[in-house]
C-alpha positions, -999 to +999 in steps of 0.1 A: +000-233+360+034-237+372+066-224+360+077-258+347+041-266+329+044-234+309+078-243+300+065-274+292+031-260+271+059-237+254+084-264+244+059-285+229+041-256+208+077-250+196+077-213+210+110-219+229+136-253+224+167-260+226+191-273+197+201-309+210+205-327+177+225-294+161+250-296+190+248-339+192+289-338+185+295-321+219+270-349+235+283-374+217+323-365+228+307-368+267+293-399+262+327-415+240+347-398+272+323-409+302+322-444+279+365-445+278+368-440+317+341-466+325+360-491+302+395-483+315+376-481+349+364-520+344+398-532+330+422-517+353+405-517+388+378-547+378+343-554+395+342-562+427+323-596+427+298-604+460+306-638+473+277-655+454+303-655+428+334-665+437+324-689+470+333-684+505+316-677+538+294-651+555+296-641+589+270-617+610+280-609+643+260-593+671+267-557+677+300-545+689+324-514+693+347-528+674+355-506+641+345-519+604+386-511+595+399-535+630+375-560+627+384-563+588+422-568+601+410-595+625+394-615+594+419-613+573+443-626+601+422-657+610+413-665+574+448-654+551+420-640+527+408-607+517+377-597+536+345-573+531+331-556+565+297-542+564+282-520+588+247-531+597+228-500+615+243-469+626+259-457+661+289-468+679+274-505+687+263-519+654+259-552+638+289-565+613+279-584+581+315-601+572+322-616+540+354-640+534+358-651+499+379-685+489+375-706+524+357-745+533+337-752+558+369-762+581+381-730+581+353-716+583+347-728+616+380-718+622+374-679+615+346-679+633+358-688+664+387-662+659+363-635+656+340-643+684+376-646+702+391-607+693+356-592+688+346-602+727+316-620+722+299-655+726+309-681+697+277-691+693+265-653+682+287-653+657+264-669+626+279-680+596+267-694+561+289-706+532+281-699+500+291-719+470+299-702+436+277-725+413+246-705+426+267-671+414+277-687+380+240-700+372+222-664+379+250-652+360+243-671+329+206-670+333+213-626+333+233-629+300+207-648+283+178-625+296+198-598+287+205-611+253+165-620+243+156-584+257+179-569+234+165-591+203+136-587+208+135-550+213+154-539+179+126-567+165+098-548+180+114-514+172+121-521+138+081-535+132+069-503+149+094-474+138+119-486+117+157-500+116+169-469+123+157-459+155+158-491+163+196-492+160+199-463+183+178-475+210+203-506+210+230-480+209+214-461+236+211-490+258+246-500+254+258-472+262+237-471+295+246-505+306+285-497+300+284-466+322+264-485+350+289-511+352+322-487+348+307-466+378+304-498+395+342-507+390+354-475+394+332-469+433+340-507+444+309-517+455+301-553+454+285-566+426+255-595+438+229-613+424+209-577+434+232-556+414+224-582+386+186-573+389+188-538+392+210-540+356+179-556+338+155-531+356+170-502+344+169-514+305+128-512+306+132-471+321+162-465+292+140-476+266+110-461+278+122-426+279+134-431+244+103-447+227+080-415+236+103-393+221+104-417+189+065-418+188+069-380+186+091-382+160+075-410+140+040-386+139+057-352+130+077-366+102+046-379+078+049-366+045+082-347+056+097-344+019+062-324+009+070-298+023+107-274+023+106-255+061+119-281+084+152-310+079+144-339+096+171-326+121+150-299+127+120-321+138+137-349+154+150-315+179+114-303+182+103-336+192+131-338+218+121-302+234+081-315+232+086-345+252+117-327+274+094-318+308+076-355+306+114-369+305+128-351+333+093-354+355+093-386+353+131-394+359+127-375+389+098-390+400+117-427+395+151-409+413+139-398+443+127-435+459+160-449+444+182-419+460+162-428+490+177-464+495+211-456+483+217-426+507+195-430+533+191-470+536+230-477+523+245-447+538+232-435+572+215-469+578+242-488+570+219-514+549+244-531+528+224-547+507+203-518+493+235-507+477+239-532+460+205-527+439+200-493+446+231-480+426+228-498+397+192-485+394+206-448+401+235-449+375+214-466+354+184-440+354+202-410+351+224-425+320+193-435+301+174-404+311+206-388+292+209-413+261+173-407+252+174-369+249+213-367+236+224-398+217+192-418+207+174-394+190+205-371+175+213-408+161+185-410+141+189-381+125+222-385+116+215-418+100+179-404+086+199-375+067+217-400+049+191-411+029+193-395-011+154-381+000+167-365+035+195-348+016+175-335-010+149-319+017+177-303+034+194-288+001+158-271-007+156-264+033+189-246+034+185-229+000+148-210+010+163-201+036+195-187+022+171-168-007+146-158+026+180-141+045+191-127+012+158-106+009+154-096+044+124-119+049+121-143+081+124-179+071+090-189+090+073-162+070+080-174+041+078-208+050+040-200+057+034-184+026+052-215+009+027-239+027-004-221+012+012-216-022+020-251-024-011-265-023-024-283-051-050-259-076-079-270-064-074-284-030-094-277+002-069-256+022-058-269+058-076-257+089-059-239+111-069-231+146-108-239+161-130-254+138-164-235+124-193-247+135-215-273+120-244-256+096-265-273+110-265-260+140-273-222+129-302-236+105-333-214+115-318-188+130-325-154+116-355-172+099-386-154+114-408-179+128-445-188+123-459-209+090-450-200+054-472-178+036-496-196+013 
């Protein structure tokens, strides 16, 4: 077995764990910091919306040594509007994708005869397509209202299955994700498109994902949690976090690596613009909700679990065995085992621990010495 499988095997028995819900103030000032620069991020510097939003024209031209900064210049000269250059491929000859926001179909004509003009090539290479904003506005719309039924319906579903509580820190949770996924794409400048606005919805489904298997856990270890005085809920919401910790990271890794893939390799060395534009969203977006199900969702519901009268009790008798175990030298597990066979009810059948016996049945006539009964 590998090193991470037995780390794995040894989280979930419990033999080893970290305390993420006993330290959830330290995770929960990262998140309110990472939360305030995304927001001051978004307000001051603003997303950078594609041109499916705002209108304007698009303009590929056939490859050229012209540089993505001079041939920005040029389009902002023939069109008196701010422009976005694209690289398309890689090497000193490459393909431009230009974007100018704001113009008609007049001046675009206009520009593009300017740029076939200073860029050195034939007019009619120079393709161009204008784009009007009501196309922007209607996905737009149509993403707010998806993303407003997925958000119903999933603190619906969560409160059916779980209960209110975790299902107001999966909404939480996936706040928090979607906030940080748009303030990193303020704060980098890369254009926001009807792409970005897909790769936003995509990442809600992996956020929650993530943070239902580690309620699940919870939901099964905590049955008939007030019967018993070794473990505050805190204690097993963290043991379900370090049980389910190796499946969380495997399979964020497994969903990163393709998504690095595009955004690096397709956005970056091949200059593929528009990979970016999903491709980082889905990044940001996995990484923060790989991080809100393991150090805000779940810490979450145990804060708001432990403020029920019946979780407060439970961790008064918790704390005090354990105070009266330290007192007499005694380890706290020890004498929560001998509580958990002391405590059972006169009478009971006590719990098995460990492989079961076999079945009688199955040792019937053995030892028995064969041949008929004496008469």
């Amino acid at each position: 077995m590998s090193k991470l499988g037995t780390l794995g095997a040894r989280l979930h028995r419990g033999e080893v764990g970290y305390d993420f819900v006993g330290n959830r103030k330290i995770w929960y000032g990262i998140s309110i910091l990472i939360t305030i620069t995304a927001i001051v991020g978004l307000a001051v510097r603003g997303l950078n919306m594609g041109i499916e939003f705002q209108g304007g024209a698009v303009f590929n031209t056939p490859k050229t040594s012209v540089s993505v900064s001079q041939a920005q210049e040029y389009a902002e000269e023939a069109s008196g509007h701010d422009a976005i250059v694209q690289k398309l491929g890689s090497g000193d000859d490459a393909e431009l994708r230009i974007q100018v926001a704001g113009i008609d179909t007049d001046q675009a004509n206009k520009v593009s005869a300017e740029l076939a003009e200073k860029l050195g090539v034939n007019e009619n290479d120079v393709t161009g397509e204008l784009v009007g904003p009501s196309w922007g506005e209607q996905i737009a719309n149509k993403a707010w209202q998806g993303l407003g039924i997925f958000l119903v319906l999933v603190v619906i579903y969560l409160a059916i299955a779980f209960e209110w509580r975790m299902a107001l820190a999966a909404f939480v949770a996936l706040i928090h994700d979607i906030t940080i996924t748009v303030g990193i794409y303020a704060l980098v400048g890369f254009e926001v498109t009807p792409g970005t606005v897909i790769g936003l919805l995509t990442i809600l489904g992996y956020s929650l994902y993530d943070t239902v298997v580690v309620f699940d856990s919870l939901k099964e270890q905590t049955k008939d949690i007030t019967k018993q005085n070794r473990w505050t809920y805190s204690d097993i919401a963290n043991r379900s976090i370090n049980s389910t910790l190796v499946r969380s990271i495997n399979t964020t890794v497994v969903a990163l690596l393709p998504v690095a893939g595009l955004l690096f390799i397709g956005g970056g060395f091949l200059g593929a613009g528009m990979l970016n534009d999903i491709s980082l969203s889905l990044f940001v977006g996995l990484a923060a909700g790989a991080y809100s199900s393991i150090f805000i969702a779940t810490p979450l519901v145990a804060d708001l679990k432990e403020r029920e009268p019946q979780m407060k009790a439970l961790k008064k008798r918790v704390l005090a065995k354990r105070a009266q175990a330290a007192a007499k030298g005694e380890s706290p597990d020890a004498q929560a085992t001998d509580e958990s066979l002391t405590d059972e009810p006169e009478g009971a059948t006590p719990a098995v621990v460990g492989p079961r016996n076999q079945p009688a049945s199955r040792n019937r006539g053995r030892g028995r010495p064969s041949g008929k009964r004496g008469r």
